[in-house]
N, C-alpha and C positions, 0 to 999 in steps of 0.2 A: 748281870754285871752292873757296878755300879759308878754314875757319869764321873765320879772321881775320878777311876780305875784308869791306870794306862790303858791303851790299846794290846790285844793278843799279839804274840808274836811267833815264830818256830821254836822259842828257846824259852820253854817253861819254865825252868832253873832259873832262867836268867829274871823272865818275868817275876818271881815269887823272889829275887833279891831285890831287884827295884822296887818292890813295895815293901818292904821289911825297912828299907835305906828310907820309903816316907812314913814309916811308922806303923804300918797296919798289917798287922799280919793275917789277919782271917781276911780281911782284902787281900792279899798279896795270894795264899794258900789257896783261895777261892779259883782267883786270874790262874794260877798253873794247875789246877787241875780243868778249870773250863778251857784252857791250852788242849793239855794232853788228851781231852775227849773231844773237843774239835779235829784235834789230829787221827784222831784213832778214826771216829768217822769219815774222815774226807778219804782216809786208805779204806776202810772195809768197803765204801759206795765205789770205789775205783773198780773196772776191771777185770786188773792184772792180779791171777791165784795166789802169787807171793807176797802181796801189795803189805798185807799184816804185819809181815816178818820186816817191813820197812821204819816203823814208827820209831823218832829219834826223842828220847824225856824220858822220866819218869813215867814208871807206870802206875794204874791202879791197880792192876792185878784180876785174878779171877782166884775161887775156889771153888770145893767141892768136884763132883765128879767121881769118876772111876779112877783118875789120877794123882785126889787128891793126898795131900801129906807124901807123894812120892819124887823120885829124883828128875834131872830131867833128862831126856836121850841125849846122847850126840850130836844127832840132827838136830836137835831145840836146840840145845847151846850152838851152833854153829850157825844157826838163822840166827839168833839173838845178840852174836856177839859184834860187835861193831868199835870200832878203835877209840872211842871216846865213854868215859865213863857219864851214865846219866846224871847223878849227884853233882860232882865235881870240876866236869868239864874236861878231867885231864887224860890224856892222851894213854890208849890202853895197851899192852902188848901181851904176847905169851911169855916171855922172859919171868924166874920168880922176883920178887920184889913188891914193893906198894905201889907197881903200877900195873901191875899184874891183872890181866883181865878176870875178870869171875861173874859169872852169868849169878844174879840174885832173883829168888824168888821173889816178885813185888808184894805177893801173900805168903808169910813162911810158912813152909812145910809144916812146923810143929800147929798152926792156928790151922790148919786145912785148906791149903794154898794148893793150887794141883800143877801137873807137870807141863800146861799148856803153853805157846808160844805168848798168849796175853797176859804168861803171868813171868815170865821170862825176860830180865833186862841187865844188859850188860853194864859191872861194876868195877872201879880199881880196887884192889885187892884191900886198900883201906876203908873206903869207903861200905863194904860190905862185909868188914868187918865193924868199924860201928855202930852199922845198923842193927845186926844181930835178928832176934826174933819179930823187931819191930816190921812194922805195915807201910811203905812207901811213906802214908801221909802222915805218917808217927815219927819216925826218919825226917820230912821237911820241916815237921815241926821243933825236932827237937834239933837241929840244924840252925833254926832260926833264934834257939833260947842260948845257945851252947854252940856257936861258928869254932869251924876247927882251929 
């Protein structure tokens, strides 16, 4: 990270708009994924067996496997799903609508994204529909050229 760069915070999203708002985007893109894998480590070195299924951002995702390109179980979406969308910030529910929760591949299924919980993150129904086939960090970025 670079002395420029804000400080990390819980809220990666949020980090990678506050540097977009100073102009830097590969700064900003850099700060929320070095977010999101500081997070991801501080839960996998915890403990607690569920601790994974905890991590709140964007993800990077995982591929490959015996899972991969497939859907996810029940139990992945129901560890994964959590009331806020990662993208957006806005509050998810099961009701249909654009706020509708939807577990998104952070690697898609058609690139060889697999059905694990690391690659599992819950999204409003808009939000993962604009992502489409794109890869979390293809999604931030073009988030960043193109704000909703």
């Amino acid at each position: 990270m670079l002395a420029k760069d804000p400080p990390l915070s819980a809220d990666p999203v949020g980090d990678f708009l506050i540097g977009l708002a100073g102009g830097s985007l590969v700064s900003a893109i850099e700060s929320a994924l070095e977010s999101v894998a500081s997070s991801v480590e501080s839960v996998v070195s915890s403990a607690t067996p569920d601790a994974a299924e905890s991590v709140i951002g964007p993800k990077e995702g995982s591929a490959g496997g015996p899972g991969a390109g497939k859907r996810f179980s029940d139990s992945t979406k129901d560890a994964a799903r959590d009331d806020t969308c990662v993208f957006c910030g806005q509050t998810t529910n099961r009701e249909p609508g654009p706020s509708q929760s939807q577990i998104d591949h952070a690697i898609p299924k058609s690139r060889g994204g697999n059905n694990m919980i690391d690659n599992a993150q819950n999204t409003c129904r808009t939000c993962n529909l604009r992502k489409g086939a794109l890869t979390t960090l293809e999604f931030l970025e073009k988030m960043a050229s193109q704000p909703f």
